[in-house]
N, C-alpha and C positions, 0 to 999 in steps of 0.2 A: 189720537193721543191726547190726553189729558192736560190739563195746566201742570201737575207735578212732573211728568213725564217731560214736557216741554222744558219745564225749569231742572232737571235734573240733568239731559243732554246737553244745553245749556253751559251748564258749570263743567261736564265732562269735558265739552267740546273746548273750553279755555284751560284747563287743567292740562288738555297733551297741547295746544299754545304754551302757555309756561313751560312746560318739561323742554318744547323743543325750542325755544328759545335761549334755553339754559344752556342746554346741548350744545347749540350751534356756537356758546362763544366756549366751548371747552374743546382742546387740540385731544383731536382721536374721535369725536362723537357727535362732527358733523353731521355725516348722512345719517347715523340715528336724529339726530335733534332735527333736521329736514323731514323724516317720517313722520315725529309725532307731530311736527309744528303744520304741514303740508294733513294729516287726520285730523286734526284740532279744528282747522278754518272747514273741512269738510263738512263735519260734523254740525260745527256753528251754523253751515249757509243751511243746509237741510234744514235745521232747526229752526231757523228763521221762515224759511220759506215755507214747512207747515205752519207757520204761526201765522202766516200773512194771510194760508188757506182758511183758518178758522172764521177768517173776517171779524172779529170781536176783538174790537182797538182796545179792552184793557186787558186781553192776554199779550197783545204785543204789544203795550207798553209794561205791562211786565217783564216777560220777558229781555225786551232790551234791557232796561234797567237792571236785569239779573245777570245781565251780559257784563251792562258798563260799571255794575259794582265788583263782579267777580276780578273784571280789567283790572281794574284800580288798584285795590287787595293785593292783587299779584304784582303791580308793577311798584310798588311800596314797599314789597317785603325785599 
């Protein structure tokens, strides 16, 4: 997989974080917001971990970076 690839799982993988974070503080849509939030971190770790496979320290520090700006964005709005 690619750097775009990499970078696009990435933002997938924090976007169902956000959703199920959302979910979780809303009555009736726990266990949904548990699924996407419980997909979301799955997603992320895989995605980190080919990125660790690459061995090439400026796809993972892009990627993190693509991680911890996606966080921030989210945790702001």
């Amino acid at each position: 997989m690619g750097l775009v690839g990499l970078l696009d799982k990435i933002v997938s993988g924090m976007v169902d974080i956000d959703k199920g974070r959302k979910n979780l503080a809303t009555d009736g849509l726990e266990h949904t917001g548990r699924i996407f939030y419980e997909k979301g971190i799955a997603i992320s770790l895989d995605t980190f971990k080919k990125t660790q496979a690459t061995a090439n320290p400026q796809t993972m520090v892009l990627v993190e970076l693509a991680f911890l700006q996606q966080e921030l964005q989210l945790l702001s709005e």
